[in-house]
N, C-alpha and C positions, 0 to 999 in steps of 0.2 A: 322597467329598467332596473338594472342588478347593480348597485353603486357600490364598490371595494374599499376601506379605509385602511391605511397602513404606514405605520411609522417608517417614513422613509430611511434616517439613521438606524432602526433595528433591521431593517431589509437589505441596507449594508454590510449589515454585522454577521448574518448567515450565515452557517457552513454553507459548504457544498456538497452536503448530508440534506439538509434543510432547504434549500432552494430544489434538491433533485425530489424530495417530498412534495412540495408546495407544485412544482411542474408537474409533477406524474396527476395528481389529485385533480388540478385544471385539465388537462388530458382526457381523463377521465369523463370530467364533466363535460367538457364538450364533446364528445363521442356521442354519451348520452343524450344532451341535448339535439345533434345533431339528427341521432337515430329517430328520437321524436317529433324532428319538428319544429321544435319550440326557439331553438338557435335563429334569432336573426341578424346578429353579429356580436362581435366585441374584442378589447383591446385590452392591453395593458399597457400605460402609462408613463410616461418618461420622469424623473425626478421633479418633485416641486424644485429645484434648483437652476432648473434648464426652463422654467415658467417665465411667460412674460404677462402681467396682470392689465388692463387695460380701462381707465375710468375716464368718466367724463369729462372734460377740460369746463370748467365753469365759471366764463367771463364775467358776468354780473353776478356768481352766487348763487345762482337758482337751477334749479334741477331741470335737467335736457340745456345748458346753452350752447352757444353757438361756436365755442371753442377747440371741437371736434374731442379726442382722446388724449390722451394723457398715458404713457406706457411705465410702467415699475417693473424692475427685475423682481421673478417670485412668485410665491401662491397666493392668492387671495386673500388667508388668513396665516396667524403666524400658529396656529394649533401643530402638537408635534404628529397626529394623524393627519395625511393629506389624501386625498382621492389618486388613489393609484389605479385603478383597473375599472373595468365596467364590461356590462352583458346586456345586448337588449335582446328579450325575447319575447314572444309569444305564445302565451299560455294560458288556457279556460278558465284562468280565477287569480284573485289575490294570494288566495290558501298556497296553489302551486307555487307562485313568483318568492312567499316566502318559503317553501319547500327547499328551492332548489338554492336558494342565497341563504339558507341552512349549511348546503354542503361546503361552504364556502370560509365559515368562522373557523377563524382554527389560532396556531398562535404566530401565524404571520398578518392575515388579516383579521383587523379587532376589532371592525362594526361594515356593517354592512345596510347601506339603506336601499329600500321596497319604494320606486317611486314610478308611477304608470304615467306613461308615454302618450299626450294627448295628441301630439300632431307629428305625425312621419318623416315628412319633405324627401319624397322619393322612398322610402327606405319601404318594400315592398312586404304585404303579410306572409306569414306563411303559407297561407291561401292564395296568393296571387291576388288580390283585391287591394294592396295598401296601394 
């Protein structure tokens, strides 16, 4: 999985010089990945603004109780890079997965993390085996 980091306020701030850069370049990249193979989906992300964060409600204090959830407007963390986008794909090695989440750094997206995918839930291989 191909994890996207991105200042959401500079991703506001864009021209529309700059977002049609940062679109053609994802285009790009998925074409390619498409043509390969290695594309088994992905998304781009709605603002950490429109986030609803979800934690444990914990009646006695203690981790897992019986309180059910607890909901906060927001991301997760208050960091000003939030996870805006993602790729999961399938591809013969780590070497590739950071290859292609290479093409990806640039100065809209400003880290990108390589994090492999241990259990699918439906989400089929490129092989037809997942």
């Amino acid at each position: 999985m191909v994890l996207m980091y991105a200042d959401p306020a500079a991703t506001a701030a864009m021209t529309a010089e700059q977002r049609a850069e940062v679109f053609a370049r994802h285009e790009a990249l998925h074409r390619d990945l498409a043509d390969s193979g290695e594309l088994l989906n992905g998304a781009g992300l709605a603002y950490p603004a429109d986030t609803t964060t979800l934690r444990p409600a914990r009646g006695d204090g203690g981790v897992g109780g019986d309180g059910g959830a607890v909901a906060s407007d927001g991301p997760l963390t208050a960091a000003a890079e939030q996870l805006t986008a993602y790729y999961v794909l399938d591809c013969a090695s780590p070497e590739r997965a950071r290859e292609i989440a290479g093409r990806v750094v640039d100065f809209h997206v400003v880290a990108v993390e390589v994090r492999p995918v241990h259990d699918s839930f439906g989400m089929g291989a490129a092989d037809g085996t997942g």
